[in-house]
Every structure is written in structure tokens, then in C-alpha cells.
Backbone bond lengths (Angstrom), bond angles and torsions (degrees), N, CA, C in turn:
res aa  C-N    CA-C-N  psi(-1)  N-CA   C-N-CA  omega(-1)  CA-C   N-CA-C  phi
1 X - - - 1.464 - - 1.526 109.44 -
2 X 1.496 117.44 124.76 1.361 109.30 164.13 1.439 135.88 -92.66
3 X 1.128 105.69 66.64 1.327 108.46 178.27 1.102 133.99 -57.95
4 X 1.784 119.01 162.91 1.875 109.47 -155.39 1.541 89.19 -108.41
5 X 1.291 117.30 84.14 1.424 121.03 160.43 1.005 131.11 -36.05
6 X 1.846 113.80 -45.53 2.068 115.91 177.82 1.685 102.11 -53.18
7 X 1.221 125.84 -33.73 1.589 122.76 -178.23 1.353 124.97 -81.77
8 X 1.675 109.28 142.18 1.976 103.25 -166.38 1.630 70.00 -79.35
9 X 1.549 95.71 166.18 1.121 128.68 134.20 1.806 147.58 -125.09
10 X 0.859 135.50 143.64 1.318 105.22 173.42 1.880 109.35 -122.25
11 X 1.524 102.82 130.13 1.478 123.57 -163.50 1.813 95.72 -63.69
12 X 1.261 100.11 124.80 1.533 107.17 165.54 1.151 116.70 -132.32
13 X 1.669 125.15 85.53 1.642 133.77 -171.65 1.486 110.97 91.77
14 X 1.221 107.96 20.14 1.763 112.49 -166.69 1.258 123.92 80.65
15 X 1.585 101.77 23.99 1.435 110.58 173.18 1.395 123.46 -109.35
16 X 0.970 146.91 125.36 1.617 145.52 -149.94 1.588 85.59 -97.10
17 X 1.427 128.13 96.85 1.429 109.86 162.02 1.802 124.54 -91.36
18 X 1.145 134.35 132.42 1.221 113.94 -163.25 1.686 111.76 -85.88
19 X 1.239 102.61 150.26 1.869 119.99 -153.28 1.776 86.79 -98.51
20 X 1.102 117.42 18.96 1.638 107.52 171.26 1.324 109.40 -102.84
21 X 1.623 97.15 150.57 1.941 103.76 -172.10 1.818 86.87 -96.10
22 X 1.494 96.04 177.59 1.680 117.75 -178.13 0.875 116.28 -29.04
23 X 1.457 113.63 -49.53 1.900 127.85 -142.44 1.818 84.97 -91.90
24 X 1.065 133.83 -57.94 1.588 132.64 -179.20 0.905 130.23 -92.15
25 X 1.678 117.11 27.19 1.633 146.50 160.76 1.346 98.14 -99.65
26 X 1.161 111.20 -45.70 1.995 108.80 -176.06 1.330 104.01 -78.09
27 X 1.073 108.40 -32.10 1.890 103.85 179.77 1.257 107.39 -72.33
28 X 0.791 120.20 -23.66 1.907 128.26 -172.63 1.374 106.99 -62.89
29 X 1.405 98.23 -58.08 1.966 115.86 -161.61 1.696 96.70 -100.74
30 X 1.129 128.07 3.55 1.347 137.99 136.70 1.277 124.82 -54.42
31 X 1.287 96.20 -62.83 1.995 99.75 178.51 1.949 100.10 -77.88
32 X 1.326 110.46 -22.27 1.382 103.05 176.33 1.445 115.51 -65.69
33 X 1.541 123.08 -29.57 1.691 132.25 -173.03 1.382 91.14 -87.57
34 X 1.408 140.99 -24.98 1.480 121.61 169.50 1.505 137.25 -94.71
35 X 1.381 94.96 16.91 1.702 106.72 164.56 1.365 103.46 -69.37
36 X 1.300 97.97 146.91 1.835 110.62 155.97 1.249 124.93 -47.34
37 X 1.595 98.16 -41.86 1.988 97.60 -151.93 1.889 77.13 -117.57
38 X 1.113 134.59 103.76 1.436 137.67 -171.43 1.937 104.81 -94.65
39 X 1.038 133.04 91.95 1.359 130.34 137.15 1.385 135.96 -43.04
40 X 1.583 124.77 108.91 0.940 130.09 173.69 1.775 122.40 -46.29
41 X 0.704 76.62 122.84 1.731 115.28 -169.22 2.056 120.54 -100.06
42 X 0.865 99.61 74.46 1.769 110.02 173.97 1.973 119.34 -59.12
43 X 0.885 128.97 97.79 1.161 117.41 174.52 1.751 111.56 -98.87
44 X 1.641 105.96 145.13 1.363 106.57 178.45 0.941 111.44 -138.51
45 X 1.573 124.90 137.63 1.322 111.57 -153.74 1.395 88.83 -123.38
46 X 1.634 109.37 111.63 1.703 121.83 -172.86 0.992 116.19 -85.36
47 X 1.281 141.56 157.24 1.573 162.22 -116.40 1.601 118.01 155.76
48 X 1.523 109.85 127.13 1.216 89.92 -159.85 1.627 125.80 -81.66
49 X 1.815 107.22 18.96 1.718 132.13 139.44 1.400 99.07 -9.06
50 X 1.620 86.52 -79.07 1.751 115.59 -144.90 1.383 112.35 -68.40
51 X 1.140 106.38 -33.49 1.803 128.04 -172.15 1.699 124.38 -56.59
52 X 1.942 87.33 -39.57 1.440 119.59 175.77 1.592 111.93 -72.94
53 X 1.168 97.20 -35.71 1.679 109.98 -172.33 1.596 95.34 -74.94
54 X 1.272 105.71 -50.93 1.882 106.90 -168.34 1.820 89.10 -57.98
55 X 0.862 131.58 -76.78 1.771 132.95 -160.07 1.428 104.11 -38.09
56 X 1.385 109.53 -37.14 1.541 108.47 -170.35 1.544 105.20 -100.54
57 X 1.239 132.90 -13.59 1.349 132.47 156.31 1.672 134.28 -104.50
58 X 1.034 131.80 92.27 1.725 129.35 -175.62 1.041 106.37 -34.65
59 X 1.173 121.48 -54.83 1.427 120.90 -155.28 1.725 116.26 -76.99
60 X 1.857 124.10 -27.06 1.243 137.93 145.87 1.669 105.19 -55.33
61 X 0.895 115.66 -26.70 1.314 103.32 -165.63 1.898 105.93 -89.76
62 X 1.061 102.33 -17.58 1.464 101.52 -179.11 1.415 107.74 -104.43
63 X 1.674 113.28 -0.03 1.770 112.88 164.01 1.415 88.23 -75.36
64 X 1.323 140.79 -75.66 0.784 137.24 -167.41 1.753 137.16 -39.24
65 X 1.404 97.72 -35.55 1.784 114.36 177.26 1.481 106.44 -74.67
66 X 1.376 128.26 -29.64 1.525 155.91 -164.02 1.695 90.27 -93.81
67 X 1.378 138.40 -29.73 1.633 116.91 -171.28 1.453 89.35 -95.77
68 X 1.358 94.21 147.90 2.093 131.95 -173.13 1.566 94.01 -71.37
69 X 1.378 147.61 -6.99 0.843 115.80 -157.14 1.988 96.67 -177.59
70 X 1.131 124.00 89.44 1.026 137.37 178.59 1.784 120.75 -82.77
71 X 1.384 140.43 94.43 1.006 115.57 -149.80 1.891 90.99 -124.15
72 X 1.367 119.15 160.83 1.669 126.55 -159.23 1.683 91.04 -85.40
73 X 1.228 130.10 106.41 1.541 130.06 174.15 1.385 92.82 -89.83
74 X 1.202 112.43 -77.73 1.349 117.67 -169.57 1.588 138.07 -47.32
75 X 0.994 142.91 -175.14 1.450 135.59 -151.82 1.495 85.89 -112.49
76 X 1.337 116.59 -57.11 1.468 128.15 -175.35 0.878 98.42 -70.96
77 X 1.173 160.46 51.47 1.865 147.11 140.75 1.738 87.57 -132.90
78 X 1.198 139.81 -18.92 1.332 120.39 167.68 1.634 108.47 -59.44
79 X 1.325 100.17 -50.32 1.597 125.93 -162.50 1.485 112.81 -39.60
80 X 1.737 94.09 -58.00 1.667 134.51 178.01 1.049 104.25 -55.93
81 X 1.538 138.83 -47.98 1.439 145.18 -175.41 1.793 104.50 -62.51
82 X 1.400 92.55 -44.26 1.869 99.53 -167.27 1.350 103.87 -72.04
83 X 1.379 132.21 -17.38 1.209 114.56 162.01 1.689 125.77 -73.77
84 X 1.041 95.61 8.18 1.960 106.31 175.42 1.098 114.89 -116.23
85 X 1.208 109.77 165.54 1.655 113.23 -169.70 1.455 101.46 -83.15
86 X 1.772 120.22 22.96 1.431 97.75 169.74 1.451 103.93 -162.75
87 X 1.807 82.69 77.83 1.629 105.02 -178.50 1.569 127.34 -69.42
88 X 1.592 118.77 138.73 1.649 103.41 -160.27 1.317 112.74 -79.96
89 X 0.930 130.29 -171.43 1.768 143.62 -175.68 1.608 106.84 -70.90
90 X 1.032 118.14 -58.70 1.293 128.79 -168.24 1.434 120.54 175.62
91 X 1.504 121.35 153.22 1.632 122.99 176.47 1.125 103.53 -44.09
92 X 1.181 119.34 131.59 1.526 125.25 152.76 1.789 113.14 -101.28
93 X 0.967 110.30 99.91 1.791 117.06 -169.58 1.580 109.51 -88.92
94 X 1.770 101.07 106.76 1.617 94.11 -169.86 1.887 111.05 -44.82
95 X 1.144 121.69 -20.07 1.546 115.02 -175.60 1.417 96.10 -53.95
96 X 1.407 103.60 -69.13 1.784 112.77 -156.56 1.726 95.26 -62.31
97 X 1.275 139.24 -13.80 1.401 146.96 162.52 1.489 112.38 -30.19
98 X 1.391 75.63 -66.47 1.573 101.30 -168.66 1.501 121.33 -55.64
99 X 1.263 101.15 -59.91 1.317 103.96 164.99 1.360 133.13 -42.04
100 X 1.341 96.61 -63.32 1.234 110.20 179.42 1.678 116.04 -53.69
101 X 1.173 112.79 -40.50 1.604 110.94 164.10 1.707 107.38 -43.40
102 X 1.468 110.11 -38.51 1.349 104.86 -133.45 2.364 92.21 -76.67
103 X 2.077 84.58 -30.14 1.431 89.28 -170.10 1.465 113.27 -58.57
104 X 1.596 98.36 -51.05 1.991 89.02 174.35 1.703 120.33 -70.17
105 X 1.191 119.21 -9.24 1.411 121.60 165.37 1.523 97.19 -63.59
106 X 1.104 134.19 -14.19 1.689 113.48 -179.04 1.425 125.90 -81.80
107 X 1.687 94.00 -23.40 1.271 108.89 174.83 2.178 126.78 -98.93
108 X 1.615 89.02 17.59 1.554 97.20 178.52 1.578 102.75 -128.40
109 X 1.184 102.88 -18.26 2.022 132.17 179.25 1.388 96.79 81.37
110 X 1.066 132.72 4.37 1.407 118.00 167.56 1.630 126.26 -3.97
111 X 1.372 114.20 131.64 1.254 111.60 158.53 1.871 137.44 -123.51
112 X 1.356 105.38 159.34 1.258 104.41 -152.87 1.486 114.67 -138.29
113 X 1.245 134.63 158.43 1.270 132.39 -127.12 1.587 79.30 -144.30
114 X 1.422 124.89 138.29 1.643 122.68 149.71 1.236 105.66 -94.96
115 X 1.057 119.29 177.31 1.658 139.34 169.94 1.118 122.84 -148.96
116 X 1.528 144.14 98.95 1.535 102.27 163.41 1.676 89.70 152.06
117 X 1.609 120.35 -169.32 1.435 101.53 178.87 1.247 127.66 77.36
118 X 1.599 101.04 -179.72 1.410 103.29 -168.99 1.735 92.37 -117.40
119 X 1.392 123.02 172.22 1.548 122.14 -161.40 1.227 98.21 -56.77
120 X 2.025 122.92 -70.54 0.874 145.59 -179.55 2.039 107.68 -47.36
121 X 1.048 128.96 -18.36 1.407 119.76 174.65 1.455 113.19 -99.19
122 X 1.541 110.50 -38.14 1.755 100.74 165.99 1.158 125.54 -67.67
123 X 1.619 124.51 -1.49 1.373 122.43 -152.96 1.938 89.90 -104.11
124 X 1.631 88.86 -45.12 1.625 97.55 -174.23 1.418 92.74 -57.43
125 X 1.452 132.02 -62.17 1.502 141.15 -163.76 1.441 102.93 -39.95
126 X 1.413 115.83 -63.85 1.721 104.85 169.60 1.272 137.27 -68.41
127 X 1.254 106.68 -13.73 1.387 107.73 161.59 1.772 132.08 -77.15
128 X 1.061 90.66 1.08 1.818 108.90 -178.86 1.232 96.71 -122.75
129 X 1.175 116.23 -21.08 1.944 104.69 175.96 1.290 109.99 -53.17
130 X 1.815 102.64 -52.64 1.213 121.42 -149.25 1.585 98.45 -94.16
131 X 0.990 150.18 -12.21 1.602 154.99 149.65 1.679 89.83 -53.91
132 X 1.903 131.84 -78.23 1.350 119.72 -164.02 1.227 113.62 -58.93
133 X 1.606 135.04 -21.99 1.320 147.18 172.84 1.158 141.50 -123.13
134 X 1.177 106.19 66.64 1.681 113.78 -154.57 1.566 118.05 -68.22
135 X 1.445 88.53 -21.66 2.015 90.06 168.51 1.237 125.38 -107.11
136 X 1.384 101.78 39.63 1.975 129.88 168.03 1.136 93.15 -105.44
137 X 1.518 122.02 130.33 1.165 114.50 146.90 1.413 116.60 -102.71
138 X 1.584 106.22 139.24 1.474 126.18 -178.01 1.621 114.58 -70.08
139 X 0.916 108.18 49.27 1.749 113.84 -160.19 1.432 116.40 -46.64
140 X 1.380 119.28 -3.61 1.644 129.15 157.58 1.471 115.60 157.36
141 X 1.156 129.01 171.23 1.656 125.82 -153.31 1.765 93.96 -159.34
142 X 0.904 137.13 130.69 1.525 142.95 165.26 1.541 96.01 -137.18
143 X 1.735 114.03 135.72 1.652 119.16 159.38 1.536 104.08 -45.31
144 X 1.671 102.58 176.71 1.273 114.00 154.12 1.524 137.53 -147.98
145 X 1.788 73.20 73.39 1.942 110.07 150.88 1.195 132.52 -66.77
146 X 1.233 144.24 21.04 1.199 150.20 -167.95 0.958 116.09 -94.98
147 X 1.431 137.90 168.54 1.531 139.67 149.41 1.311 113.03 -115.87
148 X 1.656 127.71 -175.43 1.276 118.17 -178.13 1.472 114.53 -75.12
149 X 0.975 115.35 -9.78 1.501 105.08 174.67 1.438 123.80 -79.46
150 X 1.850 104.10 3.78 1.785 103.73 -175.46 1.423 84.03 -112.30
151 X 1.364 146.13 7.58 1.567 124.20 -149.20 1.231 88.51 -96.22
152 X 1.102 154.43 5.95 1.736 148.40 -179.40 1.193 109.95 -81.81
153 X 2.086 105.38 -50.35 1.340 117.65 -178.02 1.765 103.25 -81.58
154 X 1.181 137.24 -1.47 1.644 140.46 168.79 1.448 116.56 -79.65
155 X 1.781 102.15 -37.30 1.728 117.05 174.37 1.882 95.24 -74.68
156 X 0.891 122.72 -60.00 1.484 126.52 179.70 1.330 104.08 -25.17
157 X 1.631 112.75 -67.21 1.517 123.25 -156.96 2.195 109.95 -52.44
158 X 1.763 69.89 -57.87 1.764 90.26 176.01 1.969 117.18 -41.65
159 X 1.721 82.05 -45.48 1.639 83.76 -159.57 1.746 108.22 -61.82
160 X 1.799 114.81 -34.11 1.295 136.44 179.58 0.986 107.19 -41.26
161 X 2.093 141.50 -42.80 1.015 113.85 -136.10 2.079 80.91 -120.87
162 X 1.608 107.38 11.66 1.276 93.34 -157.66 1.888 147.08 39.16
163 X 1.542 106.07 70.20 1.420 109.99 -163.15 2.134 107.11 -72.72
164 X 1.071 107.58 137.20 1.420 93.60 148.61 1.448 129.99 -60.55
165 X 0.934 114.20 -34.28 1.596 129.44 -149.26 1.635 87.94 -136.43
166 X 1.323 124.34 138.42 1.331 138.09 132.19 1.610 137.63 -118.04
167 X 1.003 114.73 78.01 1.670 114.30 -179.99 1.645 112.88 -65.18
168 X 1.340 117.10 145.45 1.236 133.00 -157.44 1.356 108.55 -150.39
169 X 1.780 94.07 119.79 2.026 82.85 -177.30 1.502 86.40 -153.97
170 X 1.834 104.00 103.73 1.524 134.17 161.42 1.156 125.87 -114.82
171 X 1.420 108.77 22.41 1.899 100.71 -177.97 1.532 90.63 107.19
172 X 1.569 103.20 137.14 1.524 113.88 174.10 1.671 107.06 -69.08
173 X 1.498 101.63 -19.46 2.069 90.33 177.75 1.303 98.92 -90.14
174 X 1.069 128.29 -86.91 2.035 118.00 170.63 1.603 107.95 -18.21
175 X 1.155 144.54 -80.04 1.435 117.96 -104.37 1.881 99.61 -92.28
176 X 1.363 106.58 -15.35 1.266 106.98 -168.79 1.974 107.53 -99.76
177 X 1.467 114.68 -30.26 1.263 109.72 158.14 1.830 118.28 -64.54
178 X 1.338 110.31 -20.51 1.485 108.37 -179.45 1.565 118.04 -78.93
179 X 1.642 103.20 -30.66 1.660 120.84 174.84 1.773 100.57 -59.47
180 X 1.393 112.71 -47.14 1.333 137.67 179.86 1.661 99.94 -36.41
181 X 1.657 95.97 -98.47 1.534 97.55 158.71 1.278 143.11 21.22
182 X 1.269 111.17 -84.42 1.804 139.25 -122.64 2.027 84.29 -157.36
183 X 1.439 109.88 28.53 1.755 104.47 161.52 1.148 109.46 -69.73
184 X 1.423 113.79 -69.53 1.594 123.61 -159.35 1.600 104.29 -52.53
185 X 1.283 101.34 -54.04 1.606 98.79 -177.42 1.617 108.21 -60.10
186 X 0.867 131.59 -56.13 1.501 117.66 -167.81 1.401 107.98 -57.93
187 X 1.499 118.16 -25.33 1.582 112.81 179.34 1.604 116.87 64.17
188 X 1.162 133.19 8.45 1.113 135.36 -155.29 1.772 102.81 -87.58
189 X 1.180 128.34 119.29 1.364 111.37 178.79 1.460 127.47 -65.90
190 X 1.247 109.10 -2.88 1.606 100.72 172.64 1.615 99.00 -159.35
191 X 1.729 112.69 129.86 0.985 112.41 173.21 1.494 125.32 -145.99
192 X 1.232 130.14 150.85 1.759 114.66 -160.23 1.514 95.04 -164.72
193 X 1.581 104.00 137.48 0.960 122.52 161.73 1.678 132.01 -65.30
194 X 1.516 115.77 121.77 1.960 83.92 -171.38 1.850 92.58 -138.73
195 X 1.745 109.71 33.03 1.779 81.09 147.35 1.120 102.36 84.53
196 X 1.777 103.06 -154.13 1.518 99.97 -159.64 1.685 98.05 -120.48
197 X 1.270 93.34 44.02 1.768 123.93 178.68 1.820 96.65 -64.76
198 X 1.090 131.99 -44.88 1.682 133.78 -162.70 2.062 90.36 -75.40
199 X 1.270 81.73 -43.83 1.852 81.85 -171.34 1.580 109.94 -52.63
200 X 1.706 108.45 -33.30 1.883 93.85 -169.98 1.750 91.69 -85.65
201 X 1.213 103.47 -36.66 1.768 107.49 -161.35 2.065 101.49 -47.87
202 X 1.304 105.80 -27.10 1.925 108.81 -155.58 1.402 86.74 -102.97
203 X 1.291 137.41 16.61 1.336 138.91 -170.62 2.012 125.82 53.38
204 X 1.506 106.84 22.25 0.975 113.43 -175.44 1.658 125.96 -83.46
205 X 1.392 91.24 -6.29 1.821 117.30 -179.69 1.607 111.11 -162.79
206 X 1.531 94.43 146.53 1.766 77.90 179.43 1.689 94.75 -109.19
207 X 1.466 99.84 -175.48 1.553 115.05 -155.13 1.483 85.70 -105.52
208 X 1.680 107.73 158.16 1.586 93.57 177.96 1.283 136.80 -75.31
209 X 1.230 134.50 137.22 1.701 125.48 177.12 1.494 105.86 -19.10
210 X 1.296 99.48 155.67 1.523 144.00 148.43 1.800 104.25 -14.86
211 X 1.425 97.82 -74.71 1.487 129.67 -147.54 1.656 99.81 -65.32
212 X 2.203 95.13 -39.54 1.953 93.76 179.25 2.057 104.54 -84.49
213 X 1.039 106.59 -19.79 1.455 104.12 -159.94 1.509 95.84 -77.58
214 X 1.762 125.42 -16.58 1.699 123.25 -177.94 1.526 108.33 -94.99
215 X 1.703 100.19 -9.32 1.580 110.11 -175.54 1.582 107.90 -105.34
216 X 1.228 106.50 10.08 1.832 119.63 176.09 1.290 96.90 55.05
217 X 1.428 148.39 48.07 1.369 155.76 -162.77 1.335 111.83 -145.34
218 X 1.363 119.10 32.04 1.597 134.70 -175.09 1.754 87.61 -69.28
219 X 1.124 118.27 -69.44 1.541 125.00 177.41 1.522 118.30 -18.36
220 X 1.282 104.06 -60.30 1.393 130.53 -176.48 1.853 102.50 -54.30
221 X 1.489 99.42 -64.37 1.916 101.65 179.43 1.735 97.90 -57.28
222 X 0.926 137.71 -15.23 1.547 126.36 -163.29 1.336 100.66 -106.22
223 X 1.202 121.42 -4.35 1.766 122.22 -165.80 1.743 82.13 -103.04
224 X 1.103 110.31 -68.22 1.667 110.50 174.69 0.947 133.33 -8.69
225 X 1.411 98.76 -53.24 1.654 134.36 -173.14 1.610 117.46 -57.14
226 X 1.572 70.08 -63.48 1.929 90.85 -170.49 1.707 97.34 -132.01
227 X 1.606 100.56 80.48 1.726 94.46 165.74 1.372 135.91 -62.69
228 X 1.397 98.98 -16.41 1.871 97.61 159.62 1.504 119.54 -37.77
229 X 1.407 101.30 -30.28 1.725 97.92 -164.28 1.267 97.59 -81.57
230 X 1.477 140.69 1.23 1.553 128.14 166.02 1.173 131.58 -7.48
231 X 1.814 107.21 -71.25 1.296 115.35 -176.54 1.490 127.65 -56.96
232 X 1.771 97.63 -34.46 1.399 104.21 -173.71 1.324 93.40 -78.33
233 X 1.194 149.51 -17.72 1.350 130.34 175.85 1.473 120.85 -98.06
234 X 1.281 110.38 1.63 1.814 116.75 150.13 1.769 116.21 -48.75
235 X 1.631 114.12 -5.10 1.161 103.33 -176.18 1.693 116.34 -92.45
236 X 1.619 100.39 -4.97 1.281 113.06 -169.72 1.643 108.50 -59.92
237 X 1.548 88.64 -75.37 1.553 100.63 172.13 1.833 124.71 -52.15
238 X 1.210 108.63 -17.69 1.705 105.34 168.07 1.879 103.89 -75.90
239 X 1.311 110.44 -45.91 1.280 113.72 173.51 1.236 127.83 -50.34
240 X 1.548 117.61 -34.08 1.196 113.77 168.38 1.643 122.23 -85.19
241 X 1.470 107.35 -26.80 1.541 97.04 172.04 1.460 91.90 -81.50
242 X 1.048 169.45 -33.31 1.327 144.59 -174.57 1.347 119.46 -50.01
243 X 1.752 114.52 -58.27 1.102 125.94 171.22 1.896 109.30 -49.56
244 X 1.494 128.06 -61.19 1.137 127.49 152.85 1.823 125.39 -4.71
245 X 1.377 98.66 -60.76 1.135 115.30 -178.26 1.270 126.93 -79.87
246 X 1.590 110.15 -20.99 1.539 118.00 -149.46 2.014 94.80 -105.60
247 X 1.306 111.21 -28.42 1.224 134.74 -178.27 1.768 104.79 37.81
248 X 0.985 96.68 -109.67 1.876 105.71 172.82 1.253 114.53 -29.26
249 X 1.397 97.33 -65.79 1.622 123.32 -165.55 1.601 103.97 -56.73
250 X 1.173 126.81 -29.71 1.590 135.48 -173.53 1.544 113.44 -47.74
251 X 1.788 116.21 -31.00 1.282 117.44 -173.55 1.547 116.14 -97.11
252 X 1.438 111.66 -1.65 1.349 116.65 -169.03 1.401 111.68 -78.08
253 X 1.610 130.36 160.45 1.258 122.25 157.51 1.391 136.70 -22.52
254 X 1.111 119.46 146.44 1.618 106.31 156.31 1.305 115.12 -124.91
């Protein structure tokens, strides 16, 4: 495992989450895109969704122990952290991630690869990337319709145009075991899953107000939205009485 040692972390369920806020997460994987010899680099931006899924699945749980770079998305893994003596800086929200990569990528020209989506939403997604960031280059964008029998010719495409950056958004169960996967081969020095991040960016959904994102209730506007997602968000509230319950015990191995 290559883990990013220069960064604290603090372990929540055997998860190393990293205790850095925005501004010294981008500086990090900043000075990480200007090495010479660049190691691919996985970022995952945890939620306590994902957290629930890793405890109850081995095999999520070791995509997760295996990515370089674990960062607090969610409201509930800030929360979870603050009950330990080694509470993180602040949410790091893969949206505002993204961006924010994308703004200092203007000034190194970085380039970057989409993934993920539907034809019509990756196409819009890069086309507004590249209007808010004109000194990014969009070095290529394919949906993600595929199955495993195309992912050889998807690593191919990627590897051709050499991306700095690859963002990837197939579903919180796909997209981050597939980054997992298919790291080494893509070679890409920095890569992260971000969701249904292409959908608000191409104007196909909006992101939640102001009013839920200062009330840590982003969850809440998205459940509204789309109540299908109910079930998957039954994991919230187990997560928090667990943590509740688990107190001490919350930071130990698993």
C-alpha cells in the first residue's frame, strides 16, 4: 500500500481519514503533480455512505485502505473525527475538490480526463469545464457505459492522451473499486472519484442551496430530490449511532 505518510490522519474504523482542510489538500496534490517521477495517486472522498459499506464489505474496505489519500467529504466523518482527540480541519467536499484542482490547474495547464456519465452529461460537463477553465486542458471525456469487457480499450484511450488528473463518476459502488483496479495501468498521477459531480457541473442537476450546504444538510436537499435514495441513506443514521455507541473503540483497527 502506498500510503501518503507527509499527511496526519486520524483512523476512523481502520480508516486513515486525512485531518487536512481544502487549502492544504490542494497544496499537497499540487506539489504531488510537480514531482518528476509522479505516482499514481487515488483520492476518495469518504462519507459516512461509504464507511458503512467498507465495515460490512472486505473487499470495499480494502479499496478503500489501498487509496493514497482519504479525504472527510461527508458531514458525518467530520463529526466522527471530533469526537477524538484528532479532529480534522474541515469538510473537504469532493465537488469544491474538484474545482478547486481545476482553478490551480490553470495556472500549471494541467490536463484532465472525465469519465463517467451519460454521453450527453460528459460532453456538456466538458464543455463548461473548459469555458470556467480555459487553461485546463480537457485532454478527453468518454461516458461511463461500458462493461468489463471495454475497460482495456477505456485504459488505452486514457493512457493515449496522458491526463494529469482523471475524475471518474460511475456510482459510489463502481467508480472507486474500478480506480482501485485499473490504478497502475492508467498511470495517471492523480485520480478521484466525484459522483454525480458532472451532473450539477453540465447543468443537468443543481447542487444544494447555500442555506443546506451551511446547515451540513446537503444529504437532506438530495434525499428530497430523489427519494429513491432513502435506503441508501438509512446508512447515515446507523453510522451515527454506531459511532455514538462505539466512542473510544471507533478509532481502533478493524
Amino acid at each position: 500500500m502506498n500510503r501518503v505518510e507527509q499527511v496526519p490522519t486520524v483512523p476512523i474504523y481502520g480508516l486513515p481519514v486525512s485531518r487536512l482542510g481544502m487549502e492544504d489538500t490542494v497544496k499537497y496534490l499540487t506539489e504531488h503533480l510537480k514531482q518528476e517521477h509522479r505516482q499514481p495517486l487515488q483520492i476518495i472522498t469518504a462519507n459516512p455512505i461509504m464507511i458503512m459499506k467498507a465495515l460490512e464489505e472486505p473487499d470495499y474496505m480494502q479499496v478503500m485502505r489501498n487509496a493514497e489519500l482519504l479525504v472527510p467529504d461527508g458531514t458525518g466523518v467530520v463529526w466522527a473525527a471530533a469526537r477524538t482527540d484528532q479532529p480534522v480541519q474541515e469538510r473537504v467536499a469532493g465537488f469544491d475538490l474538484l474545482h478547486e484542482l481545476m482553478r490551480v490547474g490553470e495556472d500549471y495547464h494541467w490536463k484532465v480526463y472525465l469519465l463517467g456519465s451519460t454521453p450527453e452529461v460528459i460532453q456538456a460537463a466538458a464543455e463548461r469545464l473548459h469555458l470556467q477553465y480555459p487553461g485546463v486542458e480537457i485532454s478527453g471525456f468518454r461516458d461511463g457505459f461500458f462493461g468489463a469487457d471495454q475497460d482495456a480499450e477505456v485504459i488505452a484511450g486514457i493512457r493515449a492522451v496522458a491526463p494529469d488528473i482523471l475524475f471518474v463518476a460511475r456510482g459510489a459502488d463502481t467508480q472507486e473499486p474500478w480506480i482501485a483496479r485499473y490504478k497502475e495501468q492508467l498511470g495517471v498521477p492523480l485520480m478521484m472519484g466525484v459522483g454525480g459531480s458532472f451532473d450539477v457541473i453540465s447543468g443537468k442537476s443543481k447542487r444544494a442551496p447555500k442555506l443546506f450546504q451551511q446547515m451540513r444538510a446537503e444529504w437532506l436537499y438530495r434525499l428530497l430530490r430523489q427519494p429513491t435514495r432513502a435506503a441508501r441513506m438509512l446508512a447515515l443514521p446507523k453510522f451515527a449511532l454506531k459511532v455514538m455507541r462505539d466512542k473510544e473503540n471507533m478509532s481502533k483497527p478493524r
